[in-house]
N, C-alpha and C positions, 0 to 999 in steps of 0.2 A: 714380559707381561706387564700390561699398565697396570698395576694393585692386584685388590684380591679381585678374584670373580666367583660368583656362585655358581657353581654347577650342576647343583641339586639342592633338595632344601638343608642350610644346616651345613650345606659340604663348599669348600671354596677352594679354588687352588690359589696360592701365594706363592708362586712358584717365580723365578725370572729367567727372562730369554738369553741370549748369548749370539745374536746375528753375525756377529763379526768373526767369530771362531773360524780359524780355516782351521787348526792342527789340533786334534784331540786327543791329548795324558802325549803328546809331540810325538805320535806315531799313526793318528788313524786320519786322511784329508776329511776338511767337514765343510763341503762345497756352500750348503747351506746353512750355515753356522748350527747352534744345536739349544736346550734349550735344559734347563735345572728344573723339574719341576716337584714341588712340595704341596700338602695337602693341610689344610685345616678340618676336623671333622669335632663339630657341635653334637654331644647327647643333653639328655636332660640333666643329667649331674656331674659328669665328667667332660674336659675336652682335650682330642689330640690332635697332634702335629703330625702326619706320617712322612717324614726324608725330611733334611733340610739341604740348602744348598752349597755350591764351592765359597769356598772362603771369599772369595775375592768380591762376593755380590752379597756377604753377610748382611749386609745395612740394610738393601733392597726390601731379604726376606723379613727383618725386622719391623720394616717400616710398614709391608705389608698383611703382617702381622696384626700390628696395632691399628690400620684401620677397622677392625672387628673390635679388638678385646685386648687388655689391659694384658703382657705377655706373663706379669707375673702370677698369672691367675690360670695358667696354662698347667694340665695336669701330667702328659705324658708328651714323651718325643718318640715316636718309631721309630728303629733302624733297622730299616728292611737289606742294610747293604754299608758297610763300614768305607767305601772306598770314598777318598778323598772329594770328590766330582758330589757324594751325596753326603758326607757328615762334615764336611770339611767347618762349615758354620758351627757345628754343634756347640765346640769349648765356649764359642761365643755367645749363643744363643743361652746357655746354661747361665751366663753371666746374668741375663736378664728376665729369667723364669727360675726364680730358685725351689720352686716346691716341687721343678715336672722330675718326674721319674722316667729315664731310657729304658723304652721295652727294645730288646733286641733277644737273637741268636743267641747260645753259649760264645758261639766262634764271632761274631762280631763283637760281645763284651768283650773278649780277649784282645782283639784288633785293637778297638777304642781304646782300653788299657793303654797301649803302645803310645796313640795318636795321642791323646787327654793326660797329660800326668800330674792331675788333680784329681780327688774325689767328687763321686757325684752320685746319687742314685740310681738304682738300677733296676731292674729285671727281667731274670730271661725266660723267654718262652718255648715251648717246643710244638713241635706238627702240634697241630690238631687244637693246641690250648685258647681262649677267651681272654676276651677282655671285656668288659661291660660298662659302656659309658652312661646307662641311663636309657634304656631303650633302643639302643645302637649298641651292637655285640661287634668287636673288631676279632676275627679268627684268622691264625697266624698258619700258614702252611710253608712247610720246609722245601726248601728248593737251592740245597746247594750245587754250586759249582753251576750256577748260572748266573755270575759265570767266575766268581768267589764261593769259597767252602763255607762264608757266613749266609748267605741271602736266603732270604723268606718272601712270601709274598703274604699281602695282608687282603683280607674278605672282609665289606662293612656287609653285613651278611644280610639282612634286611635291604639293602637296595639293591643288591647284588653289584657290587662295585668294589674289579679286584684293583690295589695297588699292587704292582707289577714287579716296582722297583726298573733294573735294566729293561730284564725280558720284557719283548716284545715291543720295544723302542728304539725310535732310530733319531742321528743326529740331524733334526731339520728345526729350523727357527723360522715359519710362515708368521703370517699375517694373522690369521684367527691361532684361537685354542683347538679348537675340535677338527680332526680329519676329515671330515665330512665342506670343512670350510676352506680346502685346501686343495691345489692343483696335486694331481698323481705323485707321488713320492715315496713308490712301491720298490725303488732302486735304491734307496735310501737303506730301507727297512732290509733287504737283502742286503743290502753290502755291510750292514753293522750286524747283523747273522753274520754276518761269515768271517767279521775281527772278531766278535766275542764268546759268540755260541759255539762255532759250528766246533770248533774242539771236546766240544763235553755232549753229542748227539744224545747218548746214550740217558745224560741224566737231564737232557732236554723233554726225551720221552718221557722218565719216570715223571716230572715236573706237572705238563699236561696231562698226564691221565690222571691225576689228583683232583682239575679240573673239572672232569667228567661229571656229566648231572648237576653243575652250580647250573642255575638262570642268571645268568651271566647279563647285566644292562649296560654297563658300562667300565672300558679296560683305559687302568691311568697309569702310565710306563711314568719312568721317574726321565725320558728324556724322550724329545718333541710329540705332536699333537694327541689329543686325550679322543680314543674311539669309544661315540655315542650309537652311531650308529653299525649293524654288523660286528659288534666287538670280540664273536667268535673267529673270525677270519684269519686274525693276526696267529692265535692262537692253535688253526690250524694250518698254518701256513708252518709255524715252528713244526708241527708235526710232520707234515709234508717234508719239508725240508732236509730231519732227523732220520726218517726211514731208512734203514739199509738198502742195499740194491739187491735184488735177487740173479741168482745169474751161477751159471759154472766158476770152475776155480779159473784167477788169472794171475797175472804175473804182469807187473809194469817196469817198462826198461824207459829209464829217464836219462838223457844223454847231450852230450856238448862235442862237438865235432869240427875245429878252425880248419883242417887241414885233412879229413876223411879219415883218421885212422881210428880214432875211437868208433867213428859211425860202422868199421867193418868188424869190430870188436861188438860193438852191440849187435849187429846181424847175428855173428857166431853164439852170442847169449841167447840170444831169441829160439836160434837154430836147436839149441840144447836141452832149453826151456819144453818148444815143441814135442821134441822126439821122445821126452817123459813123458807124454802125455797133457802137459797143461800151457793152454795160450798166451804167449807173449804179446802185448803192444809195446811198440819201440814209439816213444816219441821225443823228439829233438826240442828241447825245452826254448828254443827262440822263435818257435813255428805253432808252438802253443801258448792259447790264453793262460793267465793265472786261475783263472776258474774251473778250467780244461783240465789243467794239471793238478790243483787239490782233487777234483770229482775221481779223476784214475787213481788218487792217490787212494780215496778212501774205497774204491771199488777193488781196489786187487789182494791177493793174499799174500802177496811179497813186493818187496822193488827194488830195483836192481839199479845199479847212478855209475854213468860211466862219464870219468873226469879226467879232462887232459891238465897237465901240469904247464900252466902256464907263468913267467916269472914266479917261479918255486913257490905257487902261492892254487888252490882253486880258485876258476875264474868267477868275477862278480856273480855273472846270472845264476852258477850253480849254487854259489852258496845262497842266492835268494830261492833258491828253490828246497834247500836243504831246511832254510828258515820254515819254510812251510809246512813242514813234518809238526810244528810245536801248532800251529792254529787247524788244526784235522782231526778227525776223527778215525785212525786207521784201525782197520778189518784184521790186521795182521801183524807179527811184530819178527818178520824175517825179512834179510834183507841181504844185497851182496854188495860188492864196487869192483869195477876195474879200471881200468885209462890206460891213455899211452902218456908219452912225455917223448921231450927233448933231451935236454944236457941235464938235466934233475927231475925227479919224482915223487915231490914231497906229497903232492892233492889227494892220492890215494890212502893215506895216512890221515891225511886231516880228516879227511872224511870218514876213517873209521871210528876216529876217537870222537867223533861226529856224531854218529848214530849210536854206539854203544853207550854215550851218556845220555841218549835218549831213551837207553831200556831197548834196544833191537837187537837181537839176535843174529850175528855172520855167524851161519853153519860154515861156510869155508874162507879160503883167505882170499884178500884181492889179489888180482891178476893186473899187472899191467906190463907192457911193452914200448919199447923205446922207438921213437920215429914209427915207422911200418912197419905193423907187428907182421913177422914169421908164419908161417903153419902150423908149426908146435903154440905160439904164442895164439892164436886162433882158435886152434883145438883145448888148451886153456878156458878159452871162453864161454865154449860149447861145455864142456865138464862142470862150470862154473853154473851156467842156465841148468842145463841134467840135474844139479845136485841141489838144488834150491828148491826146484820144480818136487825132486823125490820130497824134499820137505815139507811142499807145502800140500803136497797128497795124501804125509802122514797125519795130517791134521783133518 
């Protein structure tokens, strides 16, 4: 961002861009780089900063600081979210405003604690609490685990203008500030739902319906362009998004197959699955999208991972799909495994120690069979589907 900009009267963003970004916290791609963005908000008597930025761009937000106002004259800093990406400047900024006082979370003082190991002023706020700058009321609305257990979002409640923090931001670095001044980058905004949010649906929900009845003019995510216009959209789009899927019980059989014998082991799961009463999809995780496979994951009431032992290890793709159980939102916390193997069978192991540090529940044990499983070893499998299936009807 070239300096400050105004964006309302009184309100500016000093935020700075990041174009170049491809890799974000070096696990999320960021085709269109991404952007830091921070708030200045002038009242009559008081004035705050809401987020500051990554360390690396400290000077930036400084610099854009001071074209307004002297920083040592600054009263508060918000922290709407202690993650590095947003307080990362803070130790520094504190350096050059020594009267502002940190309004944050309980759970972000704490974080900061960690990061900061200097003193500094503070205070925390909780849902619902004020801040009064002089005719501008800053009110603080709790929204953890979106997509940290400290994040709040902030209401300058007179212009209706929420700081966001994460939610409802996505990593794009345009041209303009406002969405409105920007080519579609609605794929943007879903795919970082789906690294940061989509695991916490549930307190995505509670989040936005806190929402409810504001007049909403304008939504300022702490990362790329600020929505002027439609600002409820984003908003409900997160809700869209978070909904459960309505639908009878299921059962999802995720499977890797080099050589057919796990694939006829999953048949037999399916088979077993069925005959309890509840539907099996079998899907061959190379044959499916990554979107494909979390959306079953969080739509079934159990899932079932059949892994062949390949150099006595799980093969790649399965374990990127096991990875996938931690950014979800699962329906259910029952689950099974079987495979075949070769000369060793260690991946049925790995896997279990897999999922039960993830908190899942194996009602029974893996099954697996060596080269071409048997009939007995098939009939296994079907027992295996049967007895999962009676589980998840207990529920």
């Amino acid at each position: 961002m070239a300096g400050a900009v105004e964006i309302a009267e009184g309100i500016y963003s000093v935020g700075v861009k990041d174009p170049s970004l491809t890799l974000f916290d070096d696990l999320f791609p960021t085709e269109y780089g991404t952007s830091y963005n921070s708030f200045l908000v002038r009242g009559a008597t008081h004035t705050a900063l809401i987020d500051t930025v990554k360390f690396k761009r400290c000077d930036e937000l400084l610099a854009n600081i001071r074209t307004l106002m002297d920083p040592a004259d600054l009263d508060y800093i918000v922290v709407n979210h202690s993650e590095p990406d947003h307080s990362g400047s803070l130790s520094f900024l504190l350096q050059h405003c020594p009267k502002a006082c940190v309004v944050s979370s309980q759970a972000a003082r704490t974080f900061l604690g960690n990061q900061i190991h200097t003193q500094f002023a503070s205070r925390i706020v909780k849902d619902g609490e004020e801040l009064d700058l002089g005719g501008r009321t800053l009110k603080f609305i709790a929204a953890p685990f979106l997509h940290w257990p400290d994040t709040m979002f902030t209401l300058l409640a007179e212009e209706g203008m929420l700081f966001s923090c994460d939610a409802f931001g996505a990593h794009y670095s345009g041209k303009g500030l406002f969405a409105d001044e920007e080519p579609d980058f609605s794929g943007e905004t879903r795919f970082y739902f789906d690294c940061l949010m989509r695991a916490f649906k549930d307190r995505v929900l509670a989040a936005v319906a806190k929402l409810d009845g504001i007049d909403l003019k304008m939504l300022c995510p702490s990362h790329g362009p600020i929505y002027r216009s439609e600002p409820r959209q984003q908003i409900d789009n997160y809700r869209k998004w978070s909904m459960p899927k309505v639908g009878g019980r299921r059962i999802a059989v995720f499977y890797l197959s080099p050589h057919g014998s796990t694939e006829r082991m999953a048949e037999a799961v399916a088979k077993g699955a069925g005959d309890a009463g509840v539907y099996a999809t079998l899907c061959h995780i190379n044959h499916a999208s990554i979107a494909d496979i979390r959306d079953l994951m969080e739509e079934s009431d159990a899932l079932i991972f059949g892994i062949p032992t390949v150099n006595r290890d799980i093969p790649k793709p399965m374990w990127d799909v096991l990875a996938y159980l931690s950014t979800v939102s699962l329906k259910g916390s029952i689950a099974g495994i079987f495979g075949s193997y070769g000369w060793s069978g260690e991946a049925c192991r790995m896997a279990e120690d897999r999922l039960k540090g993830l908190g899942l529940k194996l009602p029974v044990p893996f099954v697996r069979a060596p080269f071409t499983p048997k009939p007995e070893a098939l009939a296994e499998c079907e027992s295996l589907g049967r007895t999962i299936a009676e589980e998840v009807l207990k529920k």
